[in-house]
N, C-alpha and C positions, 0 to 999 in steps of 0.2 A: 461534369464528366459522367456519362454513362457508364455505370460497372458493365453488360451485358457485349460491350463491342472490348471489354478488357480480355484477355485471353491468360495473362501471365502476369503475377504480382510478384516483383524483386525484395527483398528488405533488407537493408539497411542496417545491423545491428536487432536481427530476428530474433537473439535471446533473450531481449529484453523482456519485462513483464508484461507493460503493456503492448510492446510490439509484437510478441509470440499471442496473445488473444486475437490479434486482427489478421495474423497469418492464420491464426484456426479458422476464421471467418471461411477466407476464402477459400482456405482448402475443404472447409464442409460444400461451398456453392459449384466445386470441380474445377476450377481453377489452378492452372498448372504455380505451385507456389516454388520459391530458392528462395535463398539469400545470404548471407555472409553475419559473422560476428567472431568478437575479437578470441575469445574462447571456448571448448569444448565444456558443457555443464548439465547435471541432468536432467535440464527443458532443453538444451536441446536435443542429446539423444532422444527426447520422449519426441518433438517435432521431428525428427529425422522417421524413427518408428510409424509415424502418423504418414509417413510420405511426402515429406518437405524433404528437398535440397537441401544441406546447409556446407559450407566451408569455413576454414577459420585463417586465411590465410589473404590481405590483402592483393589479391592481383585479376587484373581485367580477364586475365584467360581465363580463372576461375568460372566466369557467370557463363553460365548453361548457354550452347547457340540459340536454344529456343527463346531465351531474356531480351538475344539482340533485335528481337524483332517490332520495331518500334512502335508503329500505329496503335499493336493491340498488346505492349506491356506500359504497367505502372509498378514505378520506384518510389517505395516508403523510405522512409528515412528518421532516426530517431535525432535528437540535437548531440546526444554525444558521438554522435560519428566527426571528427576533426575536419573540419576544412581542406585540410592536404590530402583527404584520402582517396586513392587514387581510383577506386570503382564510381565512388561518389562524382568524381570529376569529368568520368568518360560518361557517365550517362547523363551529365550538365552538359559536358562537350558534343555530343550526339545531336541535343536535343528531345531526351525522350518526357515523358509525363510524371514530374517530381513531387511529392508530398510530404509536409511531415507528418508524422502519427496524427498528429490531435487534428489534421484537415480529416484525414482520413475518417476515423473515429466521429468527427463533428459530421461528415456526411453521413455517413450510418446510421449515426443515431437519429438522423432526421428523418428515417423510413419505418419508425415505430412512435410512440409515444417516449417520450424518453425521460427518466428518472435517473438526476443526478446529484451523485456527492461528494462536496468539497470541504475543504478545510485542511489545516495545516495537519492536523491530528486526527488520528481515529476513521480518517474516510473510507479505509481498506473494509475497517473491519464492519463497519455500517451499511458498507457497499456487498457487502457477500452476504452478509446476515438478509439485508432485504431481501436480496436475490433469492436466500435459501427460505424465506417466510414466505414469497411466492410461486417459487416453483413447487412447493408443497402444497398449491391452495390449488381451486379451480383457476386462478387467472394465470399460473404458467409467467415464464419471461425469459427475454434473452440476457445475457449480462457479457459486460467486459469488466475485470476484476484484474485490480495493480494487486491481486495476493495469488496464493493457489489455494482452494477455498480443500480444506482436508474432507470433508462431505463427499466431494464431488472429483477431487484430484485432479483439477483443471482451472484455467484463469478463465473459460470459456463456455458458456453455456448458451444453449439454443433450443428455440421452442417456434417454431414456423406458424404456432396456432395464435401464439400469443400477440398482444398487439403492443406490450411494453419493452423495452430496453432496458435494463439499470447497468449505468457507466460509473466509472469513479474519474471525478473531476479533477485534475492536477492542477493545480497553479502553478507549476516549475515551467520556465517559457511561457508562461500564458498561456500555457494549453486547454487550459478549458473556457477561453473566451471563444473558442470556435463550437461550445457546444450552444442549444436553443432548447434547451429543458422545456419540458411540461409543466412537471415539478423538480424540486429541488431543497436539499438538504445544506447547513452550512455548521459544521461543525467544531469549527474553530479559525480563528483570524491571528497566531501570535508570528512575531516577527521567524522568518526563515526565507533561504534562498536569495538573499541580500546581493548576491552574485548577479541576479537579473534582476531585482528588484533592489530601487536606487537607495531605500529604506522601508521604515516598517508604513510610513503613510501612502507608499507608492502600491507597495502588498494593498493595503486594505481598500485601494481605489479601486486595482484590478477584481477585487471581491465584489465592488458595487456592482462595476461593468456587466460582473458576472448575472448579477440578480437582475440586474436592468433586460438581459439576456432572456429571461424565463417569456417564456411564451404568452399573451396576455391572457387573462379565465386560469393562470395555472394558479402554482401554489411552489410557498418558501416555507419551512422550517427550518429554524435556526436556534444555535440555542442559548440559552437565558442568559442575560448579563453579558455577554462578548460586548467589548471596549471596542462597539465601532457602530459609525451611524448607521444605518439602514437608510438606501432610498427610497424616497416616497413612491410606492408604485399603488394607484387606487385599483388596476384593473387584474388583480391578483391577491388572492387570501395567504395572510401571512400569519403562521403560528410561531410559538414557542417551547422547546422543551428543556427541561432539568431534571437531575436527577431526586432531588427533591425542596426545589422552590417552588413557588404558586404558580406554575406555567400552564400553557395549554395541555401538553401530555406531561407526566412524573411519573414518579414511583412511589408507593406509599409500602409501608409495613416491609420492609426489606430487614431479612435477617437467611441465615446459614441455616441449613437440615444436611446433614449425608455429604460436607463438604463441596453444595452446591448452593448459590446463591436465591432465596426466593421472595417474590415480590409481588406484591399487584402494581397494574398497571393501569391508568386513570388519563383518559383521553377526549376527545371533542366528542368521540362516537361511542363513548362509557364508559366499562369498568373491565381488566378481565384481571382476576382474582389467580391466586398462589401459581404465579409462573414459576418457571425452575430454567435456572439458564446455569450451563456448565463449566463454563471459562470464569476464570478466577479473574478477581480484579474488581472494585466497585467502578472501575473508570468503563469494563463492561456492561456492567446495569447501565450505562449510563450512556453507551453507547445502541445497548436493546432499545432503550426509551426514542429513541429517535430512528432506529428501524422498525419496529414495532407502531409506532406515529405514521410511517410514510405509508405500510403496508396496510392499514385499518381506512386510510385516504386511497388508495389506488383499490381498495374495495376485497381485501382480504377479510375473510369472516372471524370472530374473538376466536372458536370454536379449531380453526387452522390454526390459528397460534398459537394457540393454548400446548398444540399436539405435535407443531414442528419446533417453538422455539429449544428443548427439552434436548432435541435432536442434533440442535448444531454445536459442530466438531469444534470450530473457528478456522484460521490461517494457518497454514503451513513460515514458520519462521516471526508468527507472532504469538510468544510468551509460549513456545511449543515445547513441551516436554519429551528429552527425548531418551534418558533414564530415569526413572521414577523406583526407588528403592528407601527401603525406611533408615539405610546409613547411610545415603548420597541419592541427590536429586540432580536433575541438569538438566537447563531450560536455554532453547537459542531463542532470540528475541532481536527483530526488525530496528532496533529504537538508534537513531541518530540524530535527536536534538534533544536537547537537554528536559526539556517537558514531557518527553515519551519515555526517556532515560529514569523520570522521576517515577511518572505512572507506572510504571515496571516494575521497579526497584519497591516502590511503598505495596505492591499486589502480591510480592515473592514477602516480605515483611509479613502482610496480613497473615502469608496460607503459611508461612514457616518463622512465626517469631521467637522459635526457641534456641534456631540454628544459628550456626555463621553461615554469613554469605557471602562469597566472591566471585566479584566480574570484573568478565576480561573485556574491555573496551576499544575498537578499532574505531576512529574518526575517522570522517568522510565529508572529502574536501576539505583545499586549507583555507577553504572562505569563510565556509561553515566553524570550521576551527578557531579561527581568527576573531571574529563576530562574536562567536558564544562561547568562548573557555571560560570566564569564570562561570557562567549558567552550568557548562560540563562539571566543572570543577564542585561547584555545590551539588549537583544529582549524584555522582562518585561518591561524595562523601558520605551517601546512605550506607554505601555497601560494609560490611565489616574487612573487607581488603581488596584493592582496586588492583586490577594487572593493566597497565596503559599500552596499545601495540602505537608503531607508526599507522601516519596518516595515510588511509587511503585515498589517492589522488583523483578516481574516475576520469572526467573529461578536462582536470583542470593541468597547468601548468606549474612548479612547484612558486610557493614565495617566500621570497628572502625574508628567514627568521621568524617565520610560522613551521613549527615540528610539533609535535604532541607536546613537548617539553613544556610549552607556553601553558598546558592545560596542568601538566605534571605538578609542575611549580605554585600551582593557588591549589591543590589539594592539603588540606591540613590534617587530614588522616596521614599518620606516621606510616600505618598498612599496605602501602603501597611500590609497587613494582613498574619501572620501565623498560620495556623490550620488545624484541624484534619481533614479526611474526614468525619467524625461521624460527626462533630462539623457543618459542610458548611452551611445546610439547615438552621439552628438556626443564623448563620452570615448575609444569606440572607433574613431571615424576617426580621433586619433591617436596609434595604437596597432598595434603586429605582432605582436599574440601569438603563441609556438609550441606552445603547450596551450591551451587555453581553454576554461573549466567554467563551466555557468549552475549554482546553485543554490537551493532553497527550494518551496515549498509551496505558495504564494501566486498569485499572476497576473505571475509572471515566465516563464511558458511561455510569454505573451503575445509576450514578445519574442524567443523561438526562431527563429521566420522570420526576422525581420528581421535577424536576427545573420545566420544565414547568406543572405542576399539582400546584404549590407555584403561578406562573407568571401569570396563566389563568385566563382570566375574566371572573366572575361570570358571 
């Protein structure tokens, strides 16, 4: 497909994260952009302000006359748009030029150099960190980011000078078997999304595919110990990183100053001595170590790192504080499987272990739910009192006798609460948390304001 005879790009569920990055695209290249999604939320109003279209209301009259114009529009599409839906249907029915995101995206990235990363965990935060270690350097880069990087206030960054890419790799649909990496990050391989993936052996074949994928002369990073073979690829350099085993890149000397974490850092291309990274969490360090690794290979100087890593803000919705008081804290936090649920839970432990702490937990998916409650169920049990909402559904249909309940019931913390999301705000008046964690995936960010609008001192 030629982008340049495209005139108008439609989308499909435009609020998504990574689908509102590839809307940015094209609305930086003047491209007339719309598209439809199922609700009003603050990417989109920020997309609408930028000069996108958007609606939220499935009906064909909706799309713009100028969308009908077939030869020179393309329709994105993310997998959670339903089969029955009825925009999606008329421009199948038409006949006009269909995509899903990860086509999309997998073409893109193919007109740069392209730096991607996968894994079940942590790739958001890998994937913006790189980004922000090179857009600080001479070598500049474009990025498509599944976060909103707080730095920059956007999923979407652009540099016309530069010649790299960095994408973050989804496995959810197999979406990132459409990328053709240069290089390449693999940051975790544990079972998830069971829903597309028949089990946890079918997940880790798609990860091979994936590596098999890497362009040949490139390069893999991966890191240390993952319970999964690697295949034999001679005609690409492949490293290792941890946070502190014998790897290719580590950490060494890692200890706290000023309630920031500092470390040196020990790689193929040397040493760089007393970093300071901001963001709490040793699963952080550990996630620097492997951006830091990709950025030192794509030819970032120690000397750049040393003076951006210092700088980075992190994600907007990971482990994000968003009251910070010395009698009440409140952190919203991305985490929907039970391994992120833990990293979270044990980072809020390190920076506050003198507090209680209580999280509210929305599940997401009852496939998800289903699969991992008791994994749920033991991550919960860090907290000092667990608030359980119902299950958010997103793209799925409900199942018989999967409810949160299933996860409720293997919790052995006495501390614990089941309830609606309607219900939460009436839970918490009365209530004095001295930690307080929102979690999940779902549309529990919905009720981020209102938490802290309830928390705020007069």
């Amino acid at each position: 497909m030629d982008i340049k005879t495209i005139h108008n790009v439609y989308f499909l569920g435009v609020g998504g994260i990574g689908m509102s990055a590839i809307a940015r695209y094209f609305n930086t290249l003047g491209k007339n952009v719309a598209g439809y999604d199922k609700v009003s939320k603050p990417l989109t109003d920020e997309l609408i302000s930028e000069g996108i279209e958007i609606h939220f209301e499935d009906d064909v009259s909706n799309i713009p006359a100028s969308f009908k114009d077939k030869p020179h529009t393309l329709v994105v599409y993310t997998p959670a748009i339903p089969k029955n839906h009825k925009e999606l249907n008329y421009f199948i029915q038409e006949g006009f030029k269909i995509k899903k995101r990860s086509e999309v995206l997998g073409m893109l990235s193919r007109e740069k150099q392209c730096i991607a990363v996968a894994g079940t965990h942590g790739k958001t935060t890998i994937t913006t960190m790189i980004a922000h270690l090179m857009r600080k350097s001479r070598m500049g880069c474009n990025a498509f980011l599944g976060g909103i990087s707080t730095n920059y206030n956007t999923n979407f960054l652009v540099d016309s000078e530069s010649k790299y890419v960095v994408v973050e790799a989804d496995e959810f649909d197999r979406s990132f078997l459409q990328l053709n990496p240069q290089k390449a990050i693999i940051s975790s391989v544990d079972a998830d999304h069971l829903d597309i993936f028949s089990d946890e052996n079918d997940l880790k074949e798609a990860f091979k595919k994936f590596i098999n994928q890497i362009n040949p002369g490139g390069t893999l990073i991966i890191k240390e110990n993952l319970v999964f073979d690697i295949p034999e690829r001679s005609d690409i350099e492949i490293y290792t990183y941890s946070l502190n085993k014998n790897s290719d890149f580590k950490a060494e000397n890692i200890h706290v100053e000023n309630g920031l974490y500092v470390f040196d850092f020990v790689g193929v291309k040397g040493r760089i001595n007393n970093l300071k990274l901001g963001l709490p969490g040793l699963l952080n360090v550990d996630n620097a170590i492997a951006a830091i690794a990709m950025a030192t290979l794509a030819g970032v100087h120690n000397d750049e790192i040393f003076n951006s890593l210092k700088k980075f803000k992190g994600i907007q919705r990971r482990f994000d504080y968003q009251i910070q008081r010395n009698d009440f804290v409140y952190i919203d936090d991305y985490a929907h499987h039970p391994e992120e649920l833990k990293a979270s839970i044990h980072s809020a432990k390190e920076l506050f272990s003198d507090k209680k702490i209580t999280g509210i937990f929305q599940p997401h998916l009852y496939t998800r739910t289903r699969d991992f409650s008791k994994g749920f169920a033991e991550s919960l049990e860090l907290l000092d009192e667990i608030i359980l909402l119902d299950i958010y559904p997103a793209r799925e249909k409900s199942i018989p006798g999967i409810t949160s309940e299933i996860i409720f019931n293997k919790i052995s913390n006495k501390n614990k609460i089941l309830c609606k999301k309607t219900e939460l705000l009436d839970v918490l008046k009365n209530r004095k948390p001295e930690v307080l964690m929102t979690f999940g995936a779902g549309d529990i960010d919905e009720l981020v304001e209102p938490i802290k609008k309830l928390y705020k001192k007069a």
